[in-house]
PQR file with spaces between the fields and no chain letter, atoms N, CA, C, O and H, PARSE charges and radii, in Angstrom:
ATOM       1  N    UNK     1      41.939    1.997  -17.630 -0.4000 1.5000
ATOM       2  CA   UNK     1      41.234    0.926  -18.284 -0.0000 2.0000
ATOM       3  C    UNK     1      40.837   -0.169  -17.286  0.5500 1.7000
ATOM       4  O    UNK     1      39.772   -0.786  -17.257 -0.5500 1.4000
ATOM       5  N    UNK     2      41.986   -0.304  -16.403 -0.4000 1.5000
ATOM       6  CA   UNK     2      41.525   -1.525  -15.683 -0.0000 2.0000
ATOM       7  C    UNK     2      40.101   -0.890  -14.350  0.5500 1.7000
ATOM       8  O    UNK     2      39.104   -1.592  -14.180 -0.5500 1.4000
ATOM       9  H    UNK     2      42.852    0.197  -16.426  0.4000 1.0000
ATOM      10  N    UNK     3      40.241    0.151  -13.747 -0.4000 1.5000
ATOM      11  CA   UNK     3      38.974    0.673  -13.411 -0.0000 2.0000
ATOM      12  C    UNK     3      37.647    0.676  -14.752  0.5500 1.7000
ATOM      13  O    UNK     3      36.589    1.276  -14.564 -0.5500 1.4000
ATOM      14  H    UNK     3      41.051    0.721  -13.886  0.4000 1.0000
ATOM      15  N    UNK     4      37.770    0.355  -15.302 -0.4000 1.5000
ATOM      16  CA   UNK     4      36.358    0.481  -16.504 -0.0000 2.0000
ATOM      17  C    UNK     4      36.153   -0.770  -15.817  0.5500 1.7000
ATOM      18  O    UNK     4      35.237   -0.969  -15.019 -0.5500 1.4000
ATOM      19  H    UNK     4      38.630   -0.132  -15.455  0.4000 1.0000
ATOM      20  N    UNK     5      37.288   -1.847  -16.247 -0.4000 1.5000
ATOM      21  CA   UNK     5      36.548   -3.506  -16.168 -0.0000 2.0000
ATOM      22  C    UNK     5      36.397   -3.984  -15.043  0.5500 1.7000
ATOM      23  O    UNK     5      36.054   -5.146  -14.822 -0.5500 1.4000
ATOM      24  H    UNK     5      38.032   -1.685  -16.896  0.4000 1.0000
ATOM      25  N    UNK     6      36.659   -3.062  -14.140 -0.4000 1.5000
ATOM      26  CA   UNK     6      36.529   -3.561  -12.632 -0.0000 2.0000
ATOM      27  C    UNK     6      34.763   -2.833  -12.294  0.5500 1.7000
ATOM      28  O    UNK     6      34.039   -3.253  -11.392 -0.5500 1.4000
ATOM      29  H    UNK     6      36.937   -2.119  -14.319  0.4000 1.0000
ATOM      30  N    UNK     7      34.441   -1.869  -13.114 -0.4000 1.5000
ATOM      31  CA   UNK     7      33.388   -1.375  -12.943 -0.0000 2.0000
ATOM      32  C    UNK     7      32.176   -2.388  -13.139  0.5500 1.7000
ATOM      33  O    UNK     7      31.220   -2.809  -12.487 -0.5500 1.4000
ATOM      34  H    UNK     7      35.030   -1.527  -13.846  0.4000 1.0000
ATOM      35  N    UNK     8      32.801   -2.563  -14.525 -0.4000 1.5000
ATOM      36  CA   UNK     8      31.361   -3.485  -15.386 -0.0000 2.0000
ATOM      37  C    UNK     8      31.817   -4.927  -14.714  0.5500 1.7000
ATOM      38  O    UNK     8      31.040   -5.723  -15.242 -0.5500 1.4000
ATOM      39  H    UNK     8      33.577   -2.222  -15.054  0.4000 1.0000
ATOM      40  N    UNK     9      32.757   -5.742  -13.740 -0.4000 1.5000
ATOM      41  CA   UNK     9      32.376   -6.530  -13.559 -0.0000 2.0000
ATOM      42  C    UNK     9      31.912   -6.539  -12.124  0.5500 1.7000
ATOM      43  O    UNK     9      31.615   -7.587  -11.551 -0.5500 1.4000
ATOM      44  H    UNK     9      33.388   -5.096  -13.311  0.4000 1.0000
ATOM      45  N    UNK    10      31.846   -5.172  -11.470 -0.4000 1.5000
ATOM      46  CA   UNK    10      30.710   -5.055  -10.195 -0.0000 2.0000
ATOM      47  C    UNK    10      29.240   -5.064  -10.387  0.5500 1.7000
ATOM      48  O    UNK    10      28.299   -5.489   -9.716 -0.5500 1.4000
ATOM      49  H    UNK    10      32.088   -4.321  -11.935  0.4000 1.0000
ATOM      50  N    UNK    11      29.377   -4.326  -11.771 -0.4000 1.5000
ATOM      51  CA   UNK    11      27.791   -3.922  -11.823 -0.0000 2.0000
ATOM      52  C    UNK    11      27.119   -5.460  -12.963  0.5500 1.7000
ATOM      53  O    UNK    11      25.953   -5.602  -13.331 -0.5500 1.4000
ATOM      54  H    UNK    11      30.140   -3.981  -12.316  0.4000 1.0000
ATOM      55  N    UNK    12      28.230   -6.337  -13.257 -0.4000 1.5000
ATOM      56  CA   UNK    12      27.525   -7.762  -13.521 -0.0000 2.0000
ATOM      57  C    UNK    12      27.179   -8.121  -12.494  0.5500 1.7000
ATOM      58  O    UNK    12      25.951   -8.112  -12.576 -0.5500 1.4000
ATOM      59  H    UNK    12      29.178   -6.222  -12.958  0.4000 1.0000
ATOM      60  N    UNK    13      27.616   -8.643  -10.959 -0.4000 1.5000
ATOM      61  CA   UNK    13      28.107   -8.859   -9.982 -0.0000 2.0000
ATOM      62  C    UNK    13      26.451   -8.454   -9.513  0.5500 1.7000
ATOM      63  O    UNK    13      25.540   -9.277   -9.424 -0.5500 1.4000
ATOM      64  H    UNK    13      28.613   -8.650  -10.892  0.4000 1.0000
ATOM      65  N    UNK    14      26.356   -7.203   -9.288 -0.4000 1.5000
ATOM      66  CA   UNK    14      24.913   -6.856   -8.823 -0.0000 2.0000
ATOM      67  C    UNK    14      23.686   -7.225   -9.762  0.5500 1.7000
ATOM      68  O    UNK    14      22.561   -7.525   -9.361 -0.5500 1.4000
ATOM      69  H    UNK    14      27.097   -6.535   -9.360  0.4000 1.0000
ATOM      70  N    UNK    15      24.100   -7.150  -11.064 -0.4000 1.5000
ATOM      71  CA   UNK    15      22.733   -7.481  -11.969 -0.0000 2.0000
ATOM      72  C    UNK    15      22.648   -8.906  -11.729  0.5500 1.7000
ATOM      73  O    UNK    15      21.583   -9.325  -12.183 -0.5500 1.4000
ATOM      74  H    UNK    15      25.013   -6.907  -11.389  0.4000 1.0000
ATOM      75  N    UNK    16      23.263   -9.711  -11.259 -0.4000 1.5000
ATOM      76  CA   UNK    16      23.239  -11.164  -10.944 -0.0000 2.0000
ATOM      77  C    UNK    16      22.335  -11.210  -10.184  0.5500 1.7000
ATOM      78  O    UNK    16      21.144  -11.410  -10.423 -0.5500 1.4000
ATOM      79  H    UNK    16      24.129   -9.371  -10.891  0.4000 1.0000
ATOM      80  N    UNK    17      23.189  -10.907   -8.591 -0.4000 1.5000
ATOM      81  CA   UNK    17      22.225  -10.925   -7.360 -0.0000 2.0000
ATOM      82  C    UNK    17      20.961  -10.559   -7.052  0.5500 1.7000
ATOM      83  O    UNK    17      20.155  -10.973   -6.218 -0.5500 1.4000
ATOM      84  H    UNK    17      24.157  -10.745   -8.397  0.4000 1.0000
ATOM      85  N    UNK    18      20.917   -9.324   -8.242 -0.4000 1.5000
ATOM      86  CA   UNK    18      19.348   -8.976   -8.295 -0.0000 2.0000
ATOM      87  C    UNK    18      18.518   -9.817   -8.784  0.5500 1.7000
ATOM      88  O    UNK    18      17.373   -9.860   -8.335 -0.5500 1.4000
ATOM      89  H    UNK    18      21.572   -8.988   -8.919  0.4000 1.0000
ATOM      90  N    UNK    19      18.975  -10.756   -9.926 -0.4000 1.5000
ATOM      91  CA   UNK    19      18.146  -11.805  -10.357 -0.0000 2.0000
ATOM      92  C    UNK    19      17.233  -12.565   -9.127  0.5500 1.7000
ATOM      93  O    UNK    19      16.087  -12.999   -9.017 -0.5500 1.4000
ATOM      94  H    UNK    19      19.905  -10.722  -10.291  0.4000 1.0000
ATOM      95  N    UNK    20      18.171  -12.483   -8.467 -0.4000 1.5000
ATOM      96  CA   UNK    20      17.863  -13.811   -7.335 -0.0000 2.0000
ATOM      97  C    UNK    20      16.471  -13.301   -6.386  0.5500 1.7000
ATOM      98  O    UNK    20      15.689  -13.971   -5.711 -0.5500 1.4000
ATOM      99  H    UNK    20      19.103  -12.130   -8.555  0.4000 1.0000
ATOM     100  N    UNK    21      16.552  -11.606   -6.695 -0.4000 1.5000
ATOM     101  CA   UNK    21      15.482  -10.898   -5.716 -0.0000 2.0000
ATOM     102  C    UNK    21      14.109  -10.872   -6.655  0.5500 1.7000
ATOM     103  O    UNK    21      12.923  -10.875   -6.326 -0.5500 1.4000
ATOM     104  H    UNK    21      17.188  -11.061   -7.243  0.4000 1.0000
ATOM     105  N    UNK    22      14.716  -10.849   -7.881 -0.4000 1.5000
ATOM     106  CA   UNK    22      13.722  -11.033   -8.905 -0.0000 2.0000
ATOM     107  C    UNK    22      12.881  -11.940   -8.327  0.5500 1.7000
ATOM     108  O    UNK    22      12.014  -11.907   -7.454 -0.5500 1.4000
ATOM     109  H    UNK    22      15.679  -10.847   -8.148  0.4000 1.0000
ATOM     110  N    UNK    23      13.310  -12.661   -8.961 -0.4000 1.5000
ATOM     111  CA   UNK    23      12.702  -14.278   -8.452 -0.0000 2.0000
ATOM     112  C    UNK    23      11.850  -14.509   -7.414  0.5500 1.7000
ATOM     113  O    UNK    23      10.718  -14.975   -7.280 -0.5500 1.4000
ATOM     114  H    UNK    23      14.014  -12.687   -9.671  0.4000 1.0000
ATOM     115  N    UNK    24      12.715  -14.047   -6.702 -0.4000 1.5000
ATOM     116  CA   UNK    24      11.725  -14.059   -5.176 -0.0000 2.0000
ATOM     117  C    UNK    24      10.757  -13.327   -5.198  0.5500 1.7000
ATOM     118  O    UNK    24       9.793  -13.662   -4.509 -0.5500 1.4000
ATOM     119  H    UNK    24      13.634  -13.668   -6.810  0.4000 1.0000
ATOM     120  N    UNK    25      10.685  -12.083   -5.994 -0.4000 1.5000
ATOM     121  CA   UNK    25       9.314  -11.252   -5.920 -0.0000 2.0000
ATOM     122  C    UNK    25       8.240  -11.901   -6.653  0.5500 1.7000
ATOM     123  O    UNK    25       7.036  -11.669   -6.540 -0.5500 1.4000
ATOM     124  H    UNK    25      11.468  -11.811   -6.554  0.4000 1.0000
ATOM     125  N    UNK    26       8.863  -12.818   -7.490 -0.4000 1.5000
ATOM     126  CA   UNK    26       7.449  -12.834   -9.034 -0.0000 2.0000
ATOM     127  C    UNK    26       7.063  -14.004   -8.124  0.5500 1.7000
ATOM     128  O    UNK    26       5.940  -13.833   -7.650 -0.5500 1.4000
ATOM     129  H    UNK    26       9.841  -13.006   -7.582  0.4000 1.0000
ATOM     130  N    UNK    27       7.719  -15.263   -7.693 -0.4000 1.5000
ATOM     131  CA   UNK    27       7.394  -16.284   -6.799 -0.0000 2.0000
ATOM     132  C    UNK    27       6.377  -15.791   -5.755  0.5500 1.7000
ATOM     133  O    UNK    27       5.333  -16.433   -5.640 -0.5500 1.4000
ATOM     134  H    UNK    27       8.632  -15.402   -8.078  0.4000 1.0000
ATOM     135  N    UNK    28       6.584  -14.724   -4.994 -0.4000 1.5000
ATOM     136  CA   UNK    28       5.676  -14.097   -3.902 -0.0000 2.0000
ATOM     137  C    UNK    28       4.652  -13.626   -4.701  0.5500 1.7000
ATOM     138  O    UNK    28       3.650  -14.241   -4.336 -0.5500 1.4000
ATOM     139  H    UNK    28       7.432  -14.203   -5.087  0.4000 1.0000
ATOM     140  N    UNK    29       4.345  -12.821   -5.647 -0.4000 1.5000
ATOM     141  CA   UNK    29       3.239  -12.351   -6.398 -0.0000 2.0000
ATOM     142  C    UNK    29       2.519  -13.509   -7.157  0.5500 1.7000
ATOM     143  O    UNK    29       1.400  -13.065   -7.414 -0.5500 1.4000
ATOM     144  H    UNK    29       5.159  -12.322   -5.943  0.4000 1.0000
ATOM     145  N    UNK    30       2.628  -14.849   -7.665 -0.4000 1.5000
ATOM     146  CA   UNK    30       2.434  -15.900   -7.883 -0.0000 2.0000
ATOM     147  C    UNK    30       1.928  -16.578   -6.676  0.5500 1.7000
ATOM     148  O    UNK    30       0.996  -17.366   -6.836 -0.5500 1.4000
ATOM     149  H    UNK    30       3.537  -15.210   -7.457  0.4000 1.0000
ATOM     150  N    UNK    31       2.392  -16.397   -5.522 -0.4000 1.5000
ATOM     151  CA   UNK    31       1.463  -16.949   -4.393 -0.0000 2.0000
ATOM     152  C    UNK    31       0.082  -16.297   -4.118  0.5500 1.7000
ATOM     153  O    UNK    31      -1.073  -16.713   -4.026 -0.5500 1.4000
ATOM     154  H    UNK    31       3.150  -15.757   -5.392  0.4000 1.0000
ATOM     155  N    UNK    32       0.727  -15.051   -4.023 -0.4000 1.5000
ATOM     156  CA   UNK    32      -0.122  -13.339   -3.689 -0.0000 2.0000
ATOM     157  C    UNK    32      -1.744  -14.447   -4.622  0.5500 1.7000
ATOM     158  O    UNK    32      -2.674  -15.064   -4.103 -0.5500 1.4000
ATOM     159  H    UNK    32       1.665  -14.713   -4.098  0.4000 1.0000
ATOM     160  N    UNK    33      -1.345  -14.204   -6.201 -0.4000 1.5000
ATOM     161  CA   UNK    33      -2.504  -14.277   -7.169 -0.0000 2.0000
ATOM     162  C    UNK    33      -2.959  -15.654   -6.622  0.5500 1.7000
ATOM     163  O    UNK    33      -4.168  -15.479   -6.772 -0.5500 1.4000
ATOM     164  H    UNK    33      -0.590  -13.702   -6.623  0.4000 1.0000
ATOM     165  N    UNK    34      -2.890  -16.503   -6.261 -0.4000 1.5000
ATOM     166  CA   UNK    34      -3.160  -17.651   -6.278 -0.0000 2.0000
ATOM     167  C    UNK    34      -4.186  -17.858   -5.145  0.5500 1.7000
ATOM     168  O    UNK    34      -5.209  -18.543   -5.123 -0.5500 1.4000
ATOM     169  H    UNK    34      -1.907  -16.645   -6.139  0.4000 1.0000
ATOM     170  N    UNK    35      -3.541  -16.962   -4.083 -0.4000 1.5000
ATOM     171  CA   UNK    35      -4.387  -16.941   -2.637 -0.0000 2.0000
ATOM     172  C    UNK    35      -5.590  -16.239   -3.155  0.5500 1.7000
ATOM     173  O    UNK    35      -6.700  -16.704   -2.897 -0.5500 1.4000
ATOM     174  H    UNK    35      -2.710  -16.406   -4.101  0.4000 1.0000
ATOM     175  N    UNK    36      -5.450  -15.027   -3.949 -0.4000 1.5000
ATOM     176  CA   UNK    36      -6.713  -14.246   -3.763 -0.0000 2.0000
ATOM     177  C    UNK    36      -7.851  -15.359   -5.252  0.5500 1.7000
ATOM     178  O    UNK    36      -9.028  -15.634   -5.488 -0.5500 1.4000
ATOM     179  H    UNK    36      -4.548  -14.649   -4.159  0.4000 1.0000
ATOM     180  N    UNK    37      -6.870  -15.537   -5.664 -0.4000 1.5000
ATOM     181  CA   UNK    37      -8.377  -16.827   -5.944 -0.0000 2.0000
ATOM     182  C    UNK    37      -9.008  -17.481   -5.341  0.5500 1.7000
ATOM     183  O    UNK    37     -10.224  -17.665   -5.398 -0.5500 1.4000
ATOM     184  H    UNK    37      -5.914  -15.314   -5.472  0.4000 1.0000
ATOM     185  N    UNK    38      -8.004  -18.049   -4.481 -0.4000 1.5000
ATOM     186  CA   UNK    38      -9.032  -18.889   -3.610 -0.0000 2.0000
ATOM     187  C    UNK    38      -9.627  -18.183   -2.772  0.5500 1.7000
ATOM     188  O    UNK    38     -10.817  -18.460   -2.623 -0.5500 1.4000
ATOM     189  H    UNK    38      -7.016  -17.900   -4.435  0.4000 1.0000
ATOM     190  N    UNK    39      -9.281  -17.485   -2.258 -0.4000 1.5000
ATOM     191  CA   UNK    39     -10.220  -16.463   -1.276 -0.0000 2.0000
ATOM     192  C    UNK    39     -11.483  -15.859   -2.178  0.5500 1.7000
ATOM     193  O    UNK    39     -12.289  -15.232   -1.490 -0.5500 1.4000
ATOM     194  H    UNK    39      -8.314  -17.260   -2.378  0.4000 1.0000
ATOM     195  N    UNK    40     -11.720  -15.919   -3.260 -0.4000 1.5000
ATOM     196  CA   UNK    40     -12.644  -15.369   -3.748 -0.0000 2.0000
ATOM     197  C    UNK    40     -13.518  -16.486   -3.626  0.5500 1.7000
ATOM     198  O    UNK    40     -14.662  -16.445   -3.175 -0.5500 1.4000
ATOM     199  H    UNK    40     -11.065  -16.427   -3.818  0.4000 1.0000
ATOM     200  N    UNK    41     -12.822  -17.636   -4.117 -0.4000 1.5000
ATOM     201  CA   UNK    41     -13.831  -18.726   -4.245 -0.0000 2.0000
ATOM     202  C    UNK    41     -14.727  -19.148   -2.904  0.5500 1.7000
ATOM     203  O    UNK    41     -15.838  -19.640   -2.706 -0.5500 1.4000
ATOM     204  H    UNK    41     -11.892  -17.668   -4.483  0.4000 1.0000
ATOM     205  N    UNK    42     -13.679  -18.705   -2.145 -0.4000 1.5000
ATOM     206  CA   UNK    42     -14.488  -18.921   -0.730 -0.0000 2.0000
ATOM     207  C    UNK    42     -14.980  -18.044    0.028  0.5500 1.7000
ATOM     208  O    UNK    42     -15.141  -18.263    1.229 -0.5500 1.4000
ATOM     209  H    UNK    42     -12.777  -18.305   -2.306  0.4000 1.0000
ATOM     210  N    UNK    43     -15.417  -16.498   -0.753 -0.4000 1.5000
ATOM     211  CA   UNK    43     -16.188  -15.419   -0.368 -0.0000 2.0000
ATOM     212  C    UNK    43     -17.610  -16.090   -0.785  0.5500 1.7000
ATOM     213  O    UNK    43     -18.546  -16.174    0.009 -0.5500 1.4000
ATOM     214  H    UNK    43     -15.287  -16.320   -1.729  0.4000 1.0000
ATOM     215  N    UNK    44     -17.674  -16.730   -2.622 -0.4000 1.5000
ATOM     216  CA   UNK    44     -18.777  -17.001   -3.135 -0.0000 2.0000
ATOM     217  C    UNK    44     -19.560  -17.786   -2.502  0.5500 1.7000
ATOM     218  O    UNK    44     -20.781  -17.733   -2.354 -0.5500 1.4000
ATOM     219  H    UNK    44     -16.913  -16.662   -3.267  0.4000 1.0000
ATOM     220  N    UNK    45     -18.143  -19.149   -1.816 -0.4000 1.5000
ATOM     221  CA   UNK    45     -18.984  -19.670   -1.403 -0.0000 2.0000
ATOM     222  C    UNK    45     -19.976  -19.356   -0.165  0.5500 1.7000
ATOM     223  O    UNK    45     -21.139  -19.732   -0.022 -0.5500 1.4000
ATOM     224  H    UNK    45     -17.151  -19.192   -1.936  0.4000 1.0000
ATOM     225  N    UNK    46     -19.245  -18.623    0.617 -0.4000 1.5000
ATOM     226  CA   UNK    46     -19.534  -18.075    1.715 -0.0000 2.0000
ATOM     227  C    UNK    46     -21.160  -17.372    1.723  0.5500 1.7000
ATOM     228  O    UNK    46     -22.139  -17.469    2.463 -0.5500 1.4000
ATOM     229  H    UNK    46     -18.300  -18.318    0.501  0.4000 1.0000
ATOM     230  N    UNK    47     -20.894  -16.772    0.712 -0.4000 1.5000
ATOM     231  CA   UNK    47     -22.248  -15.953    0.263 -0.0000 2.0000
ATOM     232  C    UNK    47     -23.559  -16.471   -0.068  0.5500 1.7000
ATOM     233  O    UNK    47     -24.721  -16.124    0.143 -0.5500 1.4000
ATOM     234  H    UNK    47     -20.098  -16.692    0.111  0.4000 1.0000
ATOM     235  N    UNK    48     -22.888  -17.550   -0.742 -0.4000 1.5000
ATOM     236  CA   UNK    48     -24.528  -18.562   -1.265 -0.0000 2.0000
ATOM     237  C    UNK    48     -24.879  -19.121    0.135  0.5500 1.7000
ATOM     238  O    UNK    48     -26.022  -18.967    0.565 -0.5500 1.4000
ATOM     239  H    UNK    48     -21.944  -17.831   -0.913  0.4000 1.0000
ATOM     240  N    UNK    49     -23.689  -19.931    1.052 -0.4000 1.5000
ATOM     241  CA   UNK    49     -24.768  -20.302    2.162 -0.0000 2.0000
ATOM     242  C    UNK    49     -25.276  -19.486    3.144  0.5500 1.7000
ATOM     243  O    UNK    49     -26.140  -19.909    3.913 -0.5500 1.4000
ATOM     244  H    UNK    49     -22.760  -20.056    0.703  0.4000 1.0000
ATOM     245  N    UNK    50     -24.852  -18.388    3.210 -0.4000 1.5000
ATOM     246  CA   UNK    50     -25.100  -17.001    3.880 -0.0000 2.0000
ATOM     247  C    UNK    50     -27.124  -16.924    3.704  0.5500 1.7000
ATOM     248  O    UNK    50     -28.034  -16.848    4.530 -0.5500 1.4000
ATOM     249  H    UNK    50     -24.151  -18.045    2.586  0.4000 1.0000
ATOM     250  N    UNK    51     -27.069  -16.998    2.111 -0.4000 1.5000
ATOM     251  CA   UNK    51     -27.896  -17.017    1.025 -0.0000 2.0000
ATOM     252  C    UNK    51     -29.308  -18.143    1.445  0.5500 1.7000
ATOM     253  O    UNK    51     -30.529  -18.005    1.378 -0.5500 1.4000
ATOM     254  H    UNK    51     -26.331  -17.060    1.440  0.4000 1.0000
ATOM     255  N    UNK    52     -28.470  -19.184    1.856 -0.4000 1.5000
ATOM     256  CA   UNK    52     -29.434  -20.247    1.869 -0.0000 2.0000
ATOM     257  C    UNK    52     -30.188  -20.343    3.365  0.5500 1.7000
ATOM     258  O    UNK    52     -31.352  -20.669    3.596 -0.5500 1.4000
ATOM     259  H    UNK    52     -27.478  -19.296    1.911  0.4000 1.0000
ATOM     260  N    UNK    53     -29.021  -19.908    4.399 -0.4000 1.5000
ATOM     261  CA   UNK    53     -29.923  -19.694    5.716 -0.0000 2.0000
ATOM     262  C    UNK    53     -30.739  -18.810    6.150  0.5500 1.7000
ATOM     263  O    UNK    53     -31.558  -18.946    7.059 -0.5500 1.4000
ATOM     264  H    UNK    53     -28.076  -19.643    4.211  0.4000 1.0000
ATOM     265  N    UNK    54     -30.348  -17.064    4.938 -0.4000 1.5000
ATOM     266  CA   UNK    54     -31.483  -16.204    5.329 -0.0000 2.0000
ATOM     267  C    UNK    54     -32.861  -16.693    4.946  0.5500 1.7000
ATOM     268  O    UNK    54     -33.877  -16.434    5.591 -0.5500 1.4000
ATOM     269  H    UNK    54     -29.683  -16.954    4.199  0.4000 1.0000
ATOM     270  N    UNK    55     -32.803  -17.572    3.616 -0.4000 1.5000
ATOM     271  CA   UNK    55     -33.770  -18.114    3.095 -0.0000 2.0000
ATOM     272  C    UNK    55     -34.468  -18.689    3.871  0.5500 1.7000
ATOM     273  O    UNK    55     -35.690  -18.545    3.865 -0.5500 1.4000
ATOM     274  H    UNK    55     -31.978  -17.782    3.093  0.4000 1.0000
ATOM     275  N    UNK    56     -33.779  -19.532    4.779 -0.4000 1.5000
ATOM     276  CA   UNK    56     -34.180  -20.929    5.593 -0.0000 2.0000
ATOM     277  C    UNK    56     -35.004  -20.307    6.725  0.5500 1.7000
ATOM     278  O    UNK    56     -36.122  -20.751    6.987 -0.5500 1.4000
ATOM     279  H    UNK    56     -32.786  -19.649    4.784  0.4000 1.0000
ATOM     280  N    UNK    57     -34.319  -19.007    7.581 -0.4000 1.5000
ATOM     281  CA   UNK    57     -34.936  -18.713    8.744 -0.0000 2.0000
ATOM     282  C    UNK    57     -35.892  -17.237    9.005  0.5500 1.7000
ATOM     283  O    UNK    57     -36.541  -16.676    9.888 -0.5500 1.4000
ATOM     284  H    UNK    57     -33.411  -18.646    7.369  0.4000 1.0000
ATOM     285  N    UNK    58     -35.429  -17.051    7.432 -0.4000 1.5000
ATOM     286  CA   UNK    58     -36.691  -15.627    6.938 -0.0000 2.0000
ATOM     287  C    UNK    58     -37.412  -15.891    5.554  0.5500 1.7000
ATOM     288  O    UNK    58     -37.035  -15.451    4.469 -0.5500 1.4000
ATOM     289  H    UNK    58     -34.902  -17.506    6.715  0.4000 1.0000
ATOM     290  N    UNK    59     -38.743  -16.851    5.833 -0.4000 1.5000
ATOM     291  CA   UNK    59     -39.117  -17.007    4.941 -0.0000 2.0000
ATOM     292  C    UNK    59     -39.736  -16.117    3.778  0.5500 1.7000
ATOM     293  O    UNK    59     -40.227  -16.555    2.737 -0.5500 1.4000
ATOM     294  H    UNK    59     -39.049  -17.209    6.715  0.4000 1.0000
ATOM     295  N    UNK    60     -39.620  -14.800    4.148 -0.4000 1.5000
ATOM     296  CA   UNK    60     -40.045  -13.476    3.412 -0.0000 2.0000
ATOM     297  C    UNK    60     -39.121  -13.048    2.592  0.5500 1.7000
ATOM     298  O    UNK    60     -39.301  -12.338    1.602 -0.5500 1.4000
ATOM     299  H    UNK    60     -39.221  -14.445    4.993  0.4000 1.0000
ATOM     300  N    UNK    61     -37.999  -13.524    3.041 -0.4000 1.5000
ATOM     301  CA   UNK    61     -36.826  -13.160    1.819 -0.0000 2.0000
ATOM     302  C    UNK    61     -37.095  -13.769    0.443  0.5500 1.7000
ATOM     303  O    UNK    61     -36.826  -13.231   -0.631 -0.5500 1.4000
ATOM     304  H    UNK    61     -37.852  -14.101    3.845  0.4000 1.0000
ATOM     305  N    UNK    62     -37.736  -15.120    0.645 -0.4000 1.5000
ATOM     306  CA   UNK    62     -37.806  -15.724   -0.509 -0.0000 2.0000
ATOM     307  C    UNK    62     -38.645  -14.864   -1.362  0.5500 1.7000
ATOM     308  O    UNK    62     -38.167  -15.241   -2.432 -0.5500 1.4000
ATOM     309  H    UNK    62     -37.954  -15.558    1.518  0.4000 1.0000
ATOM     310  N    UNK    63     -39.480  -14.048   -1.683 -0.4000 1.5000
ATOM     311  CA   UNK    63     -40.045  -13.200   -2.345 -0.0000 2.0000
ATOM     312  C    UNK    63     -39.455  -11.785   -2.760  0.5500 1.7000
ATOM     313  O    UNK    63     -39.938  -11.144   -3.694 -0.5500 1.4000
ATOM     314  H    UNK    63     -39.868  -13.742   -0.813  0.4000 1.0000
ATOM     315  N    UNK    64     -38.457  -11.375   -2.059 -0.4000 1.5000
ATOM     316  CA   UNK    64     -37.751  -10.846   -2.639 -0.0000 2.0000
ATOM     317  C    UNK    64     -36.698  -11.482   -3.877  0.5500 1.7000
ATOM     318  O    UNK    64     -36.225  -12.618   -3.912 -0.5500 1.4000
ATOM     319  H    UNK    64     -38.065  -11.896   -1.301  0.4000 1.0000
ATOM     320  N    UNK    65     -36.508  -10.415   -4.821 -0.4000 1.5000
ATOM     321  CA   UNK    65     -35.118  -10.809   -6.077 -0.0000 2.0000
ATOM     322  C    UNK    65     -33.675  -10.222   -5.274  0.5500 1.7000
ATOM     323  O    UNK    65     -33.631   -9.062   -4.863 -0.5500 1.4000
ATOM     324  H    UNK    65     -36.892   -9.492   -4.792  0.4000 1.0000
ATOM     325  N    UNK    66     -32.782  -10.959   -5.151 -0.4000 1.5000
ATOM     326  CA   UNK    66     -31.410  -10.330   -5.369 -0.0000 2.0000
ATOM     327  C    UNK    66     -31.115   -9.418   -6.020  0.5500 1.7000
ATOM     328  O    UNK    66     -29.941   -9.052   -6.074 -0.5500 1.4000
ATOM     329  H    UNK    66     -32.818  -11.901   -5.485  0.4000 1.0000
């Protein structure tokens, strides 16, 4: 009997500590999502002025549609 409760209070023992790794993963994936927003935002932006200088120094583009 006393091996049972020595069992279940190792494997509390680990379901604890794992919490802690938990954590740390969803925290890192919460950064993860956060970066690739902004990185998107700053692909778009990237793109429009990309956008505005082909315009600027090939004036033939302007007659083309996107």
């Amino acid at each position: 009997m006393l091996d049972v409760n020595q069992i279940i209070k190792d494997l509390a023992s680990m379901v604890y500590e794992q919490g802690d790794t938990i954590d740390s993963i969803e925290a890192n994936i919460e950064t993860a999502s956060s970066n690739v927003d902004s990185a998107n935002e700053h692909l778009a932006k990237a793109s429009q002025h990309q956008r505005r200088i082909q315009l600027n120094f090939f004036p033939s583009e302007k007659k083309r549609k996107p």
